[in-house]
N, C-alpha and C positions, 0 to 999 in steps of 0.2 A: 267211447265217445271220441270227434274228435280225429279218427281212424287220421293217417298221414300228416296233420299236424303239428308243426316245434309248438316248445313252450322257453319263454322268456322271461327275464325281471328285470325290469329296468328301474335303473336306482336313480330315484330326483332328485335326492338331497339326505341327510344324515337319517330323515326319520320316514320317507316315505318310497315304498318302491313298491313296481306295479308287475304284476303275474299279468303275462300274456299269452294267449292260443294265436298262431298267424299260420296261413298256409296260403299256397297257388301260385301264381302267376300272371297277373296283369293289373286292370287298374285296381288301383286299393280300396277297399271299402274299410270302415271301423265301425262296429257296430256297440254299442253301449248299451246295459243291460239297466235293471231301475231294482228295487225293494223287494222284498229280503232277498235280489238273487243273484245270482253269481254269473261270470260269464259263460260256463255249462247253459247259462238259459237256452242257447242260441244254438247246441248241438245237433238238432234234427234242421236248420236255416245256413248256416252257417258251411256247410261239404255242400249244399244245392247252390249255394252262390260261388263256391269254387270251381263247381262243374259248368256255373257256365262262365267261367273265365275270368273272374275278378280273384284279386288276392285278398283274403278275410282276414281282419285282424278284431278279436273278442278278448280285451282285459276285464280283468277285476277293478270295478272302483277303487279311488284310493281307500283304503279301510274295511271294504269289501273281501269277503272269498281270502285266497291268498295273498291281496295287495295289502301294504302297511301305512298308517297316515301316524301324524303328528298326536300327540297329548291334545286336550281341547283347552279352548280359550275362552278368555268373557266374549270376544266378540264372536267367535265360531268362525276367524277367517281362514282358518287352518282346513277345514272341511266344504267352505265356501264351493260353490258352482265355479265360481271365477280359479280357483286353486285348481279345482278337479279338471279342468278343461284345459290348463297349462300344462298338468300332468299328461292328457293326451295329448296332446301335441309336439312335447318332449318322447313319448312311447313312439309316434308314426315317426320321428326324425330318425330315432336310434335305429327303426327297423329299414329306414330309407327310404320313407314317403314325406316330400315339404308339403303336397297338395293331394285331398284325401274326397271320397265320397263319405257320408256319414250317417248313422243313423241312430239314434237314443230313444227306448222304450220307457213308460214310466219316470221314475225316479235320474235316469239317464237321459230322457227330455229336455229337461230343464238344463244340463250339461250341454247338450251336441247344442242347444239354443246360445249360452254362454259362447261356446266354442267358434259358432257361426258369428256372434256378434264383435267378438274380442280380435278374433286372430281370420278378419274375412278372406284373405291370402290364400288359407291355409285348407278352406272348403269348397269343392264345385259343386256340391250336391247334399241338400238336409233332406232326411227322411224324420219325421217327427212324429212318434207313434203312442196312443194311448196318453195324451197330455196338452198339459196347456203352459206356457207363459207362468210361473206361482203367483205371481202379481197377478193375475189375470183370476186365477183362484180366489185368491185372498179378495180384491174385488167384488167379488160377488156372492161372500157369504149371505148363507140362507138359513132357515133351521133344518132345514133337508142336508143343506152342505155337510153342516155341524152333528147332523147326525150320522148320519154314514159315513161321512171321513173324520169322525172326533180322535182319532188315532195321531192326527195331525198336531193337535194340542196336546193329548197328554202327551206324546214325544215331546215334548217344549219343555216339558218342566223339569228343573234340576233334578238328576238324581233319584227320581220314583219311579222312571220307567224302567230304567236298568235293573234296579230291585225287584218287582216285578217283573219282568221278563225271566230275568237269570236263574229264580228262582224253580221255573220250570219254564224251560224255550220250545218245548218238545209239544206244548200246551198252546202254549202261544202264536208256535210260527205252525199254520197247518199245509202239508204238502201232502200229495197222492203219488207214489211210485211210478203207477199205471199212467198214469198223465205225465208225470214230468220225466219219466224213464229213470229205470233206478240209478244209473250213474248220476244221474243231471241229478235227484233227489238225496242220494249218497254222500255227496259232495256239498251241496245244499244245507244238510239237515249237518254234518259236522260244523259249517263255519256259523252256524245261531245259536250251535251249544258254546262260543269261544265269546265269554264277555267284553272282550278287545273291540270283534268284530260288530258283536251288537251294539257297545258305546259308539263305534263309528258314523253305523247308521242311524242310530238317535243325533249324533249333531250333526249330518246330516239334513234332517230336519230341521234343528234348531236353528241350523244356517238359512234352510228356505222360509222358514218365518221373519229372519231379521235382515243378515246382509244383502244376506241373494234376491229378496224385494228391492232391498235400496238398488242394487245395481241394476234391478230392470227399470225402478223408476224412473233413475237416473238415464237410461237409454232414451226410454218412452220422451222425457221430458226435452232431451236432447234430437230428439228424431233416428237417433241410430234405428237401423232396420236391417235385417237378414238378406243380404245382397245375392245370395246361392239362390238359383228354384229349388222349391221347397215342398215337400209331399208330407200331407197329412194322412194319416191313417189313424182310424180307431176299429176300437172290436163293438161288434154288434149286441152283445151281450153281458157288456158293461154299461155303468151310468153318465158313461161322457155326456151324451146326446139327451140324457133325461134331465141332465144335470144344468144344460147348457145353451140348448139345440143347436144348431149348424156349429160346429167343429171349426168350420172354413172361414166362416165371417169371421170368426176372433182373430184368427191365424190373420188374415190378409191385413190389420194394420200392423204387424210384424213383419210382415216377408210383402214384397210386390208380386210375385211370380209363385203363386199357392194352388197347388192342385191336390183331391185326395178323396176317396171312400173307404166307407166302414168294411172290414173283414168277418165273416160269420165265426168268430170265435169269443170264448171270454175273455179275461183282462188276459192270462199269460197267453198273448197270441202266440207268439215264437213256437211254444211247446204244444198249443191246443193247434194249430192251423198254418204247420210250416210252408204247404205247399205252396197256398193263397199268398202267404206275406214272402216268402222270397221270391215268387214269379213279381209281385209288386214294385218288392226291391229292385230288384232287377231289369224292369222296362227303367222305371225310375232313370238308374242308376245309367241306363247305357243310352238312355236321352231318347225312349224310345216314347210316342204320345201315348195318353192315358187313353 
C-alpha cells in the first residue's frame, strides 16, 4: 500500500501524536478517514489523487491506527471533534501546508466539519462524505435511527462496551480482505485487537453524544456556517438517503456554496469505489463544475 509514500508522527503534546501517510506534489488535500478504520482506508483513492497532481496527506485519528490520544475524561474533551481537528491542523503545518483542501469520511465527517467551522483560514475546499452534522443526527431520532445505529448508545455507556468488544474484537469488528485489500485489512484487524485503540474510539463517540453536540449547537445558535464550497457525497447503498432524504437540504443550512451525489458504492466507499470517488474528489478539489 501506499507505494512512494513517507510516513510521519507528529507529536501535539506530551500524550498525543499522530501517524501520517503524505506524498506528491501540489496543492494539498487531507483526507480523514471515520469508524473502525484507519488511514489505509484511503489506499486504492489516495496514489489516484496523487497522480493527478495534488499532494495527499492520510493520518490516523488521534487514538486511531497508530496515532496516540490522551487518557479519557468526564467530559470527553480530550477526544472532542474540536481537539481532533486542532490535531490536523497542527499535522498540515508541521508538513508545510497553512491552507488545505479537505475531505472526512464517516466518523472523520464530523471532524473536516469542526475543522472547516473553527479554523475557516485554514480550508479552501470541504468534501463531506457518508455524514451528517451529529446534531443533525441526534435531531432526528426515530425508532428506525435507534435501531440500526443503536451502536451509538451502547458506545455511550461507561465501560460495557470495551468489555464486550475486547473480549473478542475479531467478532465484533467484521472486515473482508477481498474488499478492503489485505494490507488495508491487516493493518485494520491489528489496531481493534489493541484495547487502547478501541477505548479511543468509544469516546470518540461519547464525545459526539455530548460535547461535540454542544459545539455544533453552539454554532448553529450562533449562525457560524462552513465558509469553504462544500461537496457532499454519499454512497448509494447505504441508509443516508433512507434515513434522511436529500443529503443536500441538511447540508445547505451548514455551508452556503453545497453541491453533491450519491456514488454507487456501500458505506466504505474509498475501498468499495475508488475510481468514482477520487475522480469526485478531484473535479471538487481543482474547482472543476459538478
Amino acid at each position: 500500500m501506499f507505494e512512494g509514500f513517507e510516513t510521519t508522527r507528529v507529536r501535539i503534546d506530551d500524550d498525543t501524536t499522530i501517524f501520517v501517510r503524505h506524498a506528491g506534489d501540489g496543492p494539498p488535500v487531507l483526507l480523514l478517514h471515520g469508524h473502525p478504520r484507519t488511514s489505509a482506508t484511503w489506499h486504492r483513492v489516495a496514489p489516484l489523487l496523487v497522480r493527478q497532481g495534488f499532494t495527499v496527506v492520510c493520518p490516523d485519528l488521534r487514538g486511531y491506527g497508530r496515532s496516540t490520544g490522551p487518557a479519557p475524561t468526564v467530559d470527553h474533551s480530550g477526544h472532542s471533534k474540536r481537539a481532533v481537528a486542532g490535531d490536523m491542523v497542527e499535522v498540515m503545518r508541521t508538513i508545510g501546508h497553512t491552507r488545505f483542501a479537505l475531505a472526512g469520511h464517516d466518523r472523520g465527517g464530523p471532524v473536516a466539519l469542526r475543522l472547516a467551522l473553527d479554523h475557516p483560514g485554514a480550508v479552501s475546499r470541504v468534501a463531506l462524505i457518508d455524514c451528517l452534522p451529529l446534531s443533525e443526527h441526534l435531531s432526528r431520532i426515530t425508532a428506525e435511527f435507534a435501531t440500526q445505529w443503536w451502536h451509538w448508545f451502547f458506545f455511550a455507556q461507561p465501560g460495557i462496551p470495551e468489555r464486550v468488544i475486547n473480549a473478542d474484537p475479531d467478532s465484533w469488528y467484521r472486515g473482508d480482505p477481498a474488499t478492503m485489500g489485505q494490507e488495508n485489512y491487516d493493518e485494520w484487524r491489528s489496531t481493534t485487537r489493541d484495547p487502547a485503540v478501541v477505548r479511543a474510539m468509544l469516546e470518540d463517540y461519547r464525545a459526539g453524544l455530548t460535547i461535540d453536540r454542544r459545539h455544533e449547537e453552539d454554532d448553529r445558535a450562533a449562525g457560524t456556517r462552513i465558509k469553504a464550497p462544500a461537496l457532499i457525497l454519499w454512497s448509494l447503498r447505504d441508509d443516508l438517503v433512507d434515513l434522511y432524504g436529500d443529503p443536500l437540504e441538511i447540508w445547505r443550512s451548514w455551508a452556503p456554496d453545497v453541491r453533491g451525489h450519491g456514488i454507487d458504492a456501500g458505506h466504505h466507499v474509498a475501498e468499495e469505489a475508488p475510481g468514482p470517488l477520487a475522480s469526485s474528489l478531484a473535479g471538487f478539489f481543482a474547482g472543476r463544475p459538478e
